[in-house]
SEFIZA-3560 file (N, C-alpha, C; in Angstrom, 3 decimals):
REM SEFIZA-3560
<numar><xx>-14.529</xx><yy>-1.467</yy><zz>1.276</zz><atom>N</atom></numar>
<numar><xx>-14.280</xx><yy>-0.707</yy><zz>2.506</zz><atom>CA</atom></numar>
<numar><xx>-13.470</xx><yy>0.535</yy><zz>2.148</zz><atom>C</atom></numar>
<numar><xx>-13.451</xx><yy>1.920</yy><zz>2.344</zz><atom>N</atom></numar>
<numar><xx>-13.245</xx><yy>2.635</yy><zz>2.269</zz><atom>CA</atom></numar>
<numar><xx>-12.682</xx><yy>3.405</yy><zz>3.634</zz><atom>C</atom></numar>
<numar><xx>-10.989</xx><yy>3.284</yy><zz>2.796</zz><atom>N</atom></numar>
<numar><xx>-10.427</xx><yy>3.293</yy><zz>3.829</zz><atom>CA</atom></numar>
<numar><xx>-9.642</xx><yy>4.953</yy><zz>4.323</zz><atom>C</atom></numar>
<numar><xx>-9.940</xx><yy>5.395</yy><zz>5.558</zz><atom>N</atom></numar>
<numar><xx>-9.108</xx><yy>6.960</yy><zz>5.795</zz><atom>CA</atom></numar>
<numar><xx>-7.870</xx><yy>7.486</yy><zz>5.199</zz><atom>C</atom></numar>
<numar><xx>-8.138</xx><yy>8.534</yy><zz>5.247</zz><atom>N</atom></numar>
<numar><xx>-6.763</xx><yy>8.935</yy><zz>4.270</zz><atom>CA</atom></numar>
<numar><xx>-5.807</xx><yy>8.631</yy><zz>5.706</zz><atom>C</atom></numar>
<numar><xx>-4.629</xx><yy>9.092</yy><zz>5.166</zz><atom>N</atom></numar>
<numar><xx>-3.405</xx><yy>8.682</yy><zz>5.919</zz><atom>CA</atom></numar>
<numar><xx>-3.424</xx><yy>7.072</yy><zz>7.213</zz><atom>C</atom></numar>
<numar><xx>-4.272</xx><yy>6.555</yy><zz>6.655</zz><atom>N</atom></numar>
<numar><xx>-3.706</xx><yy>5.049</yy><zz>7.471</zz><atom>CA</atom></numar>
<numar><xx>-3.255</xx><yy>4.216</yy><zz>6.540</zz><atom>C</atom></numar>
<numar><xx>-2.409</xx><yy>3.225</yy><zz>7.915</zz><atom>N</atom></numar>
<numar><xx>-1.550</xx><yy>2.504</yy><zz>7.313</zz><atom>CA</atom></numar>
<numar><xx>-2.167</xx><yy>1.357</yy><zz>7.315</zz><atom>C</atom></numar>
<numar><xx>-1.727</xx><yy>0.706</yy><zz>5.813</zz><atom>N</atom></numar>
<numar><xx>-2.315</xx><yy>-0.446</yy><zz>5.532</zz><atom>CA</atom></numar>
<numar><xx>-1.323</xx><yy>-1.479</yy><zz>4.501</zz><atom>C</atom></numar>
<numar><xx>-0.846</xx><yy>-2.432</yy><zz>4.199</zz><atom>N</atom></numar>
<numar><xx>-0.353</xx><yy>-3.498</yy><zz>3.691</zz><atom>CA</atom></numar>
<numar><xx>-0.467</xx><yy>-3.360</yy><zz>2.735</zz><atom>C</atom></numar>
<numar><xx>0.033</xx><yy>-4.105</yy><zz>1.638</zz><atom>N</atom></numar>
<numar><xx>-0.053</xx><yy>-4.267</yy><zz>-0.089</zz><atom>CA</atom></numar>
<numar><xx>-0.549</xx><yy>-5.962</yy><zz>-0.167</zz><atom>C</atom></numar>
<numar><xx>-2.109</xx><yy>-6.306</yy><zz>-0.431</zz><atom>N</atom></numar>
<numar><xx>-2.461</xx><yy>-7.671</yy><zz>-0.610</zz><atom>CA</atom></numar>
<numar><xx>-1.215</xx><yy>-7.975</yy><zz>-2.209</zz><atom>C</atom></numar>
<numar><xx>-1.012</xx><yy>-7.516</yy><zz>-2.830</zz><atom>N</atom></numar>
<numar><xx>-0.422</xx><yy>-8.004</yy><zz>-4.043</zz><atom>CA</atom></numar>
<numar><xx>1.038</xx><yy>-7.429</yy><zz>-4.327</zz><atom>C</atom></numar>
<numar><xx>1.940</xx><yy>-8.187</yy><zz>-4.783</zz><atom>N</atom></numar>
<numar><xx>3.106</xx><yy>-7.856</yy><zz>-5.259</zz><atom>CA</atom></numar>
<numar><xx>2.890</xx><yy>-6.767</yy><zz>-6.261</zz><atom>C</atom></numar>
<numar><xx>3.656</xx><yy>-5.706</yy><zz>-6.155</zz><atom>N</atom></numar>
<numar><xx>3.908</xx><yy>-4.891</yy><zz>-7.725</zz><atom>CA</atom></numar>
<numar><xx>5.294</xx><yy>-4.793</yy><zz>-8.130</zz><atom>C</atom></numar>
<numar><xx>5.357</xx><yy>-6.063</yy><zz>-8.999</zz><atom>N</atom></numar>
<numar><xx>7.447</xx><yy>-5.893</yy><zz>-9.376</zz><atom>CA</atom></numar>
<numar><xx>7.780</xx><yy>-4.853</yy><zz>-10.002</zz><atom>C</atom></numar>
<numar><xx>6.893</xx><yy>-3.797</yy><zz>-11.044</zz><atom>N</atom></numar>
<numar><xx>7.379</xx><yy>-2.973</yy><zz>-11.394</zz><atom>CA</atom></numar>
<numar><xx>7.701</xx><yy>-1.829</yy><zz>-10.877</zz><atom>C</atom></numar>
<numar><xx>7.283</xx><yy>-1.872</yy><zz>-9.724</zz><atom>N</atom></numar>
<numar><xx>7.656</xx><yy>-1.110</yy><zz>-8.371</zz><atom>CA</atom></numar>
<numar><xx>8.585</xx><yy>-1.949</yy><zz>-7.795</zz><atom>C</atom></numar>
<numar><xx>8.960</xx><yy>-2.763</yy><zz>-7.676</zz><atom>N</atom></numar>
<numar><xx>10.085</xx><yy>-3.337</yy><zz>-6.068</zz><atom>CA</atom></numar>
<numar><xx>9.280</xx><yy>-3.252</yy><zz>-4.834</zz><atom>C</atom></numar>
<numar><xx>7.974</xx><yy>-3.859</yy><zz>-5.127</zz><atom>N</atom></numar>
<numar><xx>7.256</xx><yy>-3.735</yy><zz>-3.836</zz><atom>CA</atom></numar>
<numar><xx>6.970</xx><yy>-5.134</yy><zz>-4.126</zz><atom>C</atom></numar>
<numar><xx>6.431</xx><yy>-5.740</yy><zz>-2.779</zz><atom>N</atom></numar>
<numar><xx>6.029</xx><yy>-7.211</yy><zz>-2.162</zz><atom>CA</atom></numar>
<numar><xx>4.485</xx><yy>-6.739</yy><zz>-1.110</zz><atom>C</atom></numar>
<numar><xx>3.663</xx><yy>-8.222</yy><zz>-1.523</zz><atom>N</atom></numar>
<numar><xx>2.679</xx><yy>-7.957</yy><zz>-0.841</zz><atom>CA</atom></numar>
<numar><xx>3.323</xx><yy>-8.129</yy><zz>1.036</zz><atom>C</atom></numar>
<numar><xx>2.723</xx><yy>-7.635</yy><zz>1.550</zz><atom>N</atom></numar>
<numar><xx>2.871</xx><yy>-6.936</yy><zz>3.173</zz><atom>CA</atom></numar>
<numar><xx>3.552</xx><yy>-5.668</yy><zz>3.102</zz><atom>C</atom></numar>
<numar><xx>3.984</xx><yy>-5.329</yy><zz>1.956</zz><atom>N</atom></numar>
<numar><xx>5.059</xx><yy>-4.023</yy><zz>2.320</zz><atom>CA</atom></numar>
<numar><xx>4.048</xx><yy>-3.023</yy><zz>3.065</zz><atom>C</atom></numar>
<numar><xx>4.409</xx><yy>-1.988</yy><zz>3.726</zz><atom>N</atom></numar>
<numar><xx>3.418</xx><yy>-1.212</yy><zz>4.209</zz><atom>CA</atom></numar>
<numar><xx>3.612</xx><yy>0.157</yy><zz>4.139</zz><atom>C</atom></numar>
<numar><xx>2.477</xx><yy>0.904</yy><zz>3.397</zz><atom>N</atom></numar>
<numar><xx>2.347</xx><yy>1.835</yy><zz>3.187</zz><atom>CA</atom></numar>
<numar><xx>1.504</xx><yy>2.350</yy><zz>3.864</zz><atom>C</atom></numar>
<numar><xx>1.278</xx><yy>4.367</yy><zz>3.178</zz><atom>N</atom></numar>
<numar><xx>0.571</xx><yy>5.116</yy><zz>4.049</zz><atom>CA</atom></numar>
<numar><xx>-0.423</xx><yy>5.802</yy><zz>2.873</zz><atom>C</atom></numar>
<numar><xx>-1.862</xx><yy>5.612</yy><zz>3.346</zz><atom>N</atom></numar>
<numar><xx>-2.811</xx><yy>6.118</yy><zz>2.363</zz><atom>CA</atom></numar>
<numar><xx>-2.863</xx><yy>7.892</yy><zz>2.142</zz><atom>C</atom></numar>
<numar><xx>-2.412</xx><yy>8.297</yy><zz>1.149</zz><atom>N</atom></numar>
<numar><xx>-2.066</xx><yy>9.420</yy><zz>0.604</zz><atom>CA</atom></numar>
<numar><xx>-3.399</xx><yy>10.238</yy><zz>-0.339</zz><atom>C</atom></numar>
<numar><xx>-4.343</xx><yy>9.230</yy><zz>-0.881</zz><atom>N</atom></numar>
<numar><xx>-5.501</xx><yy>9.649</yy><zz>-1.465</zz><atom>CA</atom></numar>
<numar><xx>-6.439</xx><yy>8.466</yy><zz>-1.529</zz><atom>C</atom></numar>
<numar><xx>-7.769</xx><yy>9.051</yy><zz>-2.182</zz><atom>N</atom></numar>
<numar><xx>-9.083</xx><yy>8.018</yy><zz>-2.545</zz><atom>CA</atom></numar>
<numar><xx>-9.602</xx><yy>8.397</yy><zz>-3.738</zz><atom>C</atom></numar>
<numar><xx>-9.545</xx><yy>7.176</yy><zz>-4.448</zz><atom>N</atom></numar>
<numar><xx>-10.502</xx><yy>7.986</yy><zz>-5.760</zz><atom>CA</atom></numar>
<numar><xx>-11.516</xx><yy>6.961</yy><zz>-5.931</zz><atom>C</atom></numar>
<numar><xx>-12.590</xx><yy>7.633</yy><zz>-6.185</zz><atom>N</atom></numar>
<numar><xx>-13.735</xx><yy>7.092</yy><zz>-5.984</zz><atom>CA</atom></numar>
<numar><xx>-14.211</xx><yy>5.702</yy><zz>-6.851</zz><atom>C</atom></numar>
<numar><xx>-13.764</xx><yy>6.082</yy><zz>-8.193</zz><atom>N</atom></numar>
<numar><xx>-14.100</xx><yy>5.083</yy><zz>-9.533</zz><atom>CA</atom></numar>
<numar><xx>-15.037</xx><yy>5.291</yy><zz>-10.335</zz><atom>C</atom></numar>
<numar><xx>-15.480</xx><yy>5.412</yy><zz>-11.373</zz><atom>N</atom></numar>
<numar><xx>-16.471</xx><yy>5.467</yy><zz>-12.216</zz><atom>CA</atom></numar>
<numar><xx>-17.760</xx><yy>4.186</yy><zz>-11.972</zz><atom>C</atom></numar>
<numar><xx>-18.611</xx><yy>4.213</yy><zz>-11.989</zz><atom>N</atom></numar>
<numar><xx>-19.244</xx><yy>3.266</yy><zz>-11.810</zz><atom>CA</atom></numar>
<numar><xx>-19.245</xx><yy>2.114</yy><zz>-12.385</zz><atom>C</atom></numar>
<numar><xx>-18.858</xx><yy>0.756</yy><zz>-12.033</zz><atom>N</atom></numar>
<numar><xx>-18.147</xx><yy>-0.400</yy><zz>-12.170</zz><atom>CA</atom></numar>
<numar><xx>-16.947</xx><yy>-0.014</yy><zz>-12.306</zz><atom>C</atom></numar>
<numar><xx>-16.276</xx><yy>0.488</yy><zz>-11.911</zz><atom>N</atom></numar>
<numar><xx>-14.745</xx><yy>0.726</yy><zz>-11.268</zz><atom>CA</atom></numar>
<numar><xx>-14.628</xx><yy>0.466</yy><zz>-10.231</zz><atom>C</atom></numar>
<numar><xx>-13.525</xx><yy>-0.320</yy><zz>-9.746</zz><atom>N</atom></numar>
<numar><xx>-13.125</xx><yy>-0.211</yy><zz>-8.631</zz><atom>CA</atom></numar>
<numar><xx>-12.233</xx><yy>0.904</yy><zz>-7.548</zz><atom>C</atom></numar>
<numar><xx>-12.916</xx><yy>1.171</yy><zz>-6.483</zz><atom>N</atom></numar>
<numar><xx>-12.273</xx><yy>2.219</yy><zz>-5.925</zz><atom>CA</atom></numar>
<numar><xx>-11.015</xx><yy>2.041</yy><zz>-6.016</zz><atom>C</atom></numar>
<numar><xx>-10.026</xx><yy>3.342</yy><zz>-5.943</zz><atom>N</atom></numar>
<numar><xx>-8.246</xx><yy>2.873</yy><zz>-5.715</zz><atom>CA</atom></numar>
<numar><xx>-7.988</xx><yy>3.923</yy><zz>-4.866</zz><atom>C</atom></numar>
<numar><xx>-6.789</xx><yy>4.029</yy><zz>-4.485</zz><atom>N</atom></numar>
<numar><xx>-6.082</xx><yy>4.685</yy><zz>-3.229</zz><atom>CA</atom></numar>
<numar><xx>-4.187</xx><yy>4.865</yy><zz>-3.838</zz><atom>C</atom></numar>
<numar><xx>-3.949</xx><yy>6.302</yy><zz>-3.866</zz><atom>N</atom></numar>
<numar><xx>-2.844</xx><yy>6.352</yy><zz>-3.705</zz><atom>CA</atom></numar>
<numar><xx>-1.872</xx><yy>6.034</yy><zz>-2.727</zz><atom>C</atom></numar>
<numar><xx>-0.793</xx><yy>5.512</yy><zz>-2.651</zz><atom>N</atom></numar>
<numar><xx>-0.150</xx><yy>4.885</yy><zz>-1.264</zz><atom>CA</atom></numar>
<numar><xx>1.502</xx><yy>5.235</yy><zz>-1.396</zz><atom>C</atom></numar>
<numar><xx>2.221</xx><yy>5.780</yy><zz>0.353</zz><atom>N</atom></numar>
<numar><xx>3.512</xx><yy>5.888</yy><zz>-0.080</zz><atom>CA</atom></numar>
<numar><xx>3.814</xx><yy>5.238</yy><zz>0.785</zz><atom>C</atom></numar>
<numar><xx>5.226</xx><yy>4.579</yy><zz>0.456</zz><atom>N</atom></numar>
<numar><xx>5.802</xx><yy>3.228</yy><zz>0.803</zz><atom>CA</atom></numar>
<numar><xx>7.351</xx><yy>4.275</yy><zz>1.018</zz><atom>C</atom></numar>
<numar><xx>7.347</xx><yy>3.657</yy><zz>2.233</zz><atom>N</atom></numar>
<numar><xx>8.701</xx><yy>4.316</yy><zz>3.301</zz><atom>CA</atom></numar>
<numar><xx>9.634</xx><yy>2.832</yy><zz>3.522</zz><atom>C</atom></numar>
<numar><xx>11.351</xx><yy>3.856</yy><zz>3.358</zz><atom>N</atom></numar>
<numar><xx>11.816</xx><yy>2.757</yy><zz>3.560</zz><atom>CA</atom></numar>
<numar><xx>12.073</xx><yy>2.456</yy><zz>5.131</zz><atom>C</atom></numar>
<numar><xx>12.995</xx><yy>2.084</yy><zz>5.979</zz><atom>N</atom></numar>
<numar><xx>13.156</xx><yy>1.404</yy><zz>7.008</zz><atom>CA</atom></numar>
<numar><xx>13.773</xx><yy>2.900</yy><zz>8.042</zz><atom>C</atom></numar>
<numar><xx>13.982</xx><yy>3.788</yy><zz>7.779</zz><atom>N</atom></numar>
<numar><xx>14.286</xx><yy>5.053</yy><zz>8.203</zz><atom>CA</atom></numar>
<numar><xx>13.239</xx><yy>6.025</yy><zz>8.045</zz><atom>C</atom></numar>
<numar><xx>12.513</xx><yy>5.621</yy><zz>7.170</zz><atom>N</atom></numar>
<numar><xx>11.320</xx><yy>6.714</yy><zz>7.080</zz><atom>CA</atom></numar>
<numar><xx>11.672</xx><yy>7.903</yy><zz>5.805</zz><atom>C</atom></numar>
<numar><xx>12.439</xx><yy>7.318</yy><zz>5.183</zz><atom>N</atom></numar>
<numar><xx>12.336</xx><yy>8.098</yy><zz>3.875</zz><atom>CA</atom></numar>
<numar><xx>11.660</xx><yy>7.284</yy><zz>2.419</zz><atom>C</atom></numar>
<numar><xx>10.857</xx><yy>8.277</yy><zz>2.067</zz><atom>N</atom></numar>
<numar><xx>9.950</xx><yy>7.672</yy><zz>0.707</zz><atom>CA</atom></numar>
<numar><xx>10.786</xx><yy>6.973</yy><zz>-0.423</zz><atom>C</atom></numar>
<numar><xx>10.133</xx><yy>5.611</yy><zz>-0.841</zz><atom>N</atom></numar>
<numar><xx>10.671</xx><yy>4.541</yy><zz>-1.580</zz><atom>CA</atom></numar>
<numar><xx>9.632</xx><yy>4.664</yy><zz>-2.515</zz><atom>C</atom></numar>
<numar><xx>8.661</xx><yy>4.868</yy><zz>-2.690</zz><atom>N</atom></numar>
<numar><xx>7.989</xx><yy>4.857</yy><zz>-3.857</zz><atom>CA</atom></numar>
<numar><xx>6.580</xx><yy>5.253</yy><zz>-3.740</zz><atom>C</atom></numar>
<numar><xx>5.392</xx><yy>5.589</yy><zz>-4.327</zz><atom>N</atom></numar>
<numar><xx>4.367</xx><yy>6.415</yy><zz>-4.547</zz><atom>CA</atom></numar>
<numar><xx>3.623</xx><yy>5.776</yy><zz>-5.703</zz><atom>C</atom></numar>
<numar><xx>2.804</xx><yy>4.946</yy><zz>-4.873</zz><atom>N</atom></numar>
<numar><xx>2.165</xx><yy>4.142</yy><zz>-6.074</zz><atom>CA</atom></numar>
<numar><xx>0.654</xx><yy>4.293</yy><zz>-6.331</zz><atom>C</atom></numar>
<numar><xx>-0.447</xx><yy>3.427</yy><zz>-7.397</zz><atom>N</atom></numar>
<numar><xx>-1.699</xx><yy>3.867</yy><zz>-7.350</zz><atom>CA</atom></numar>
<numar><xx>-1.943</xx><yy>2.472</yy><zz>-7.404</zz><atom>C</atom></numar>
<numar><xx>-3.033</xx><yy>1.899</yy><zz>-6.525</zz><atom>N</atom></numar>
<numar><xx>-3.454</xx><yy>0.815</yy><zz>-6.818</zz><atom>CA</atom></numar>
<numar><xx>-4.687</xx><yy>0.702</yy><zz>-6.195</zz><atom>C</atom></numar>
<numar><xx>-5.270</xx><yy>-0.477</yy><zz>-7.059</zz><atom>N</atom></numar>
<numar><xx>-6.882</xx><yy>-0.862</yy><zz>-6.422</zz><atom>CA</atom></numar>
<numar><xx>-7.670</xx><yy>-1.054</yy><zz>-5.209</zz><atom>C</atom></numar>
<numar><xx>-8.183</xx><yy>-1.237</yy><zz>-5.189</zz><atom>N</atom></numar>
<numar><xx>-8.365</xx><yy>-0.884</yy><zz>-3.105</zz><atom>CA</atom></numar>
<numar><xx>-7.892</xx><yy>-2.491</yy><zz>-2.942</zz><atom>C</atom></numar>
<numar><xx>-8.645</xx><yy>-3.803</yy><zz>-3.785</zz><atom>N</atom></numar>
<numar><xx>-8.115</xx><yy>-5.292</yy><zz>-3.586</zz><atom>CA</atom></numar>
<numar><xx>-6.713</xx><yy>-5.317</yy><zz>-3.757</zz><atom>C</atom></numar>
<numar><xx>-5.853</xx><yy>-4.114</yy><zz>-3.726</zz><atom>N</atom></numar>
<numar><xx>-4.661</xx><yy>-4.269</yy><zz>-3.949</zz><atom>CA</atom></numar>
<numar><xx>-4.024</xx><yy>-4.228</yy><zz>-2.031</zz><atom>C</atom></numar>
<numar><xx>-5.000</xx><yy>-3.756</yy><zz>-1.521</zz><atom>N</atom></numar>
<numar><xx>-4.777</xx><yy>-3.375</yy><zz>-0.167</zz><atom>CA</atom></numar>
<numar><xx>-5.132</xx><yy>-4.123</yy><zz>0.914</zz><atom>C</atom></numar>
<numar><xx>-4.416</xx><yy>-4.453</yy><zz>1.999</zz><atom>N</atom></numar>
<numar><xx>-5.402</xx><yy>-4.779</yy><zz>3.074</zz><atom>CA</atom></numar>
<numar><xx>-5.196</xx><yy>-3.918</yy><zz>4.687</zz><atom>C</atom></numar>
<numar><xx>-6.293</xx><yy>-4.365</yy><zz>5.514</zz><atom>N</atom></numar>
<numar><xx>-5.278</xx><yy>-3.438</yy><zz>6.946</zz><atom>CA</atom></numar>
<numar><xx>-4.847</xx><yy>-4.147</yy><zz>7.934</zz><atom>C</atom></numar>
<numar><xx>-4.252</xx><yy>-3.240</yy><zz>8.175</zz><atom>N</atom></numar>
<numar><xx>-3.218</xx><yy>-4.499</yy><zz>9.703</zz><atom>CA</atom></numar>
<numar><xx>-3.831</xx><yy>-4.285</yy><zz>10.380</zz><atom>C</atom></numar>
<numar><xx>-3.022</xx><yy>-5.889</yy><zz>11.326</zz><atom>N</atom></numar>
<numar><xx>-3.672</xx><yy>-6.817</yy><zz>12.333</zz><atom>CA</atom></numar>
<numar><xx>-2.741</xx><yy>-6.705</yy><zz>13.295</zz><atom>C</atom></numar>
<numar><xx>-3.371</xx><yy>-6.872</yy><zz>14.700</zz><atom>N</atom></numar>
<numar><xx>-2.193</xx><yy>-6.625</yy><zz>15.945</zz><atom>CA</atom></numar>
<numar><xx>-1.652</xx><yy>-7.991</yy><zz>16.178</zz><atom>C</atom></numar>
<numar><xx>-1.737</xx><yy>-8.956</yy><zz>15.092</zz><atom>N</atom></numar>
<numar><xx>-1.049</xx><yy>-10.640</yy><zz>15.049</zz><atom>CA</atom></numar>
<numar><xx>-0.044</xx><yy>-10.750</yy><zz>13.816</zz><atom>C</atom></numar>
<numar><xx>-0.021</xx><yy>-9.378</yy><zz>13.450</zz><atom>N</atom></numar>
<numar><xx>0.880</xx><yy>-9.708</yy><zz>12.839</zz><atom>CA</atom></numar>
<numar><xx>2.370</xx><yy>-8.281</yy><zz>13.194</zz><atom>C</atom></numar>
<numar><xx>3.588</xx><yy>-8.910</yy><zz>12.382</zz><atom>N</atom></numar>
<numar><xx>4.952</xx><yy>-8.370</yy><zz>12.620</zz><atom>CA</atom></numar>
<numar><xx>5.551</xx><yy>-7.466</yy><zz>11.920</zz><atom>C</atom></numar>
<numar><xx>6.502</xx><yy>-6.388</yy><zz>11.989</zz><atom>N</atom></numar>
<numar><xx>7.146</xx><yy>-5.778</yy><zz>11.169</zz><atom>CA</atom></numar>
<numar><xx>8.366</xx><yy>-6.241</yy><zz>10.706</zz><atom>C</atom></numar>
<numar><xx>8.921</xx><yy>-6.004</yy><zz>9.543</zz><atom>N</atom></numar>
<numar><xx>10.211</xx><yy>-7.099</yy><zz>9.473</zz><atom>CA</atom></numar>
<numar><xx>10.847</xx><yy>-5.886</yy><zz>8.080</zz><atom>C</atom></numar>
<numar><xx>12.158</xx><yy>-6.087</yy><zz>7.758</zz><atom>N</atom></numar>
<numar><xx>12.365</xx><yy>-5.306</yy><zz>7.028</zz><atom>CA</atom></numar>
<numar><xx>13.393</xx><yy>-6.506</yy><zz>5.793</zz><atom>C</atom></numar>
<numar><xx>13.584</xx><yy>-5.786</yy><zz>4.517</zz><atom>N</atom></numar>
<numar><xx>14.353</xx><yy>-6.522</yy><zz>3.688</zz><atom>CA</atom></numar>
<numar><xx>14.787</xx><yy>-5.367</yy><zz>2.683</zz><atom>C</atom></numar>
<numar><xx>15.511</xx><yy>-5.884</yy><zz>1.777</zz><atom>N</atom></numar>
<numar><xx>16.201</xx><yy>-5.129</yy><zz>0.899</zz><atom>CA</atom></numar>
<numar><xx>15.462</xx><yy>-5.013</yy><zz>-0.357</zz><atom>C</atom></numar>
<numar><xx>15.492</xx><yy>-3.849</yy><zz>-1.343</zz><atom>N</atom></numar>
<numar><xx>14.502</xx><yy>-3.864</yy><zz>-2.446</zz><atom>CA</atom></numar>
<numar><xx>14.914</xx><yy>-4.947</yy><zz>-3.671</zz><atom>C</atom></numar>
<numar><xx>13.797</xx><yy>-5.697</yy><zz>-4.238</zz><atom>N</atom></numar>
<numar><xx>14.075</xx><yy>-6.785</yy><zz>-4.887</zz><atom>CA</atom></numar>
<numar><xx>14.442</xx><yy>-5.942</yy><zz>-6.159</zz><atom>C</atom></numar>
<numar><xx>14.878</xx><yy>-6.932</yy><zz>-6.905</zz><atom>N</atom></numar>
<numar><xx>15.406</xx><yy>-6.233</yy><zz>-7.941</zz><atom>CA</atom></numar>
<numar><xx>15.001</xx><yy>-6.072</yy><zz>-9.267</zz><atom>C</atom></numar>
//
């Protein structure tokens, strides 16, 4: 699924080398297409709880999913 630039969408997977957790939620910043048998990926920026940028990451599109109106916003502190 190929998803619009600037929507917001979830992290299906943890990235510890970021301090990110899967649900964190980011904002789609780019699309890159993939080479053929590549998987598409999407640049994504991850805001903290005020709305200032926490990190700017690149990951696989299965790295992503999109929100659901059943689910919650919740906030926590960056792991370490």
């Amino acid at each position: 699924m190929k998803y619009p630039l600037f929507t917001r969408v979830a992290l299906a997977d943890d990235l510890p080398k970021e301090n990110l957790l899967c649900g964190d939620l980011a904002t789609i910043l780019e699309y890159y297409a993939g080479s053929a048998g590549q998987e598409p990926g999407y640049e994504l920026e991850i805001f903290n709880a005020v709305g200032d940028t926490f990190a700017v990451v690149t990951v696989r599109e299965s790295q992503i999913k999109s929100l659901r109106n059943d689910e919650l916003l919740s906030v926590r502190p960056p792991i370490a």
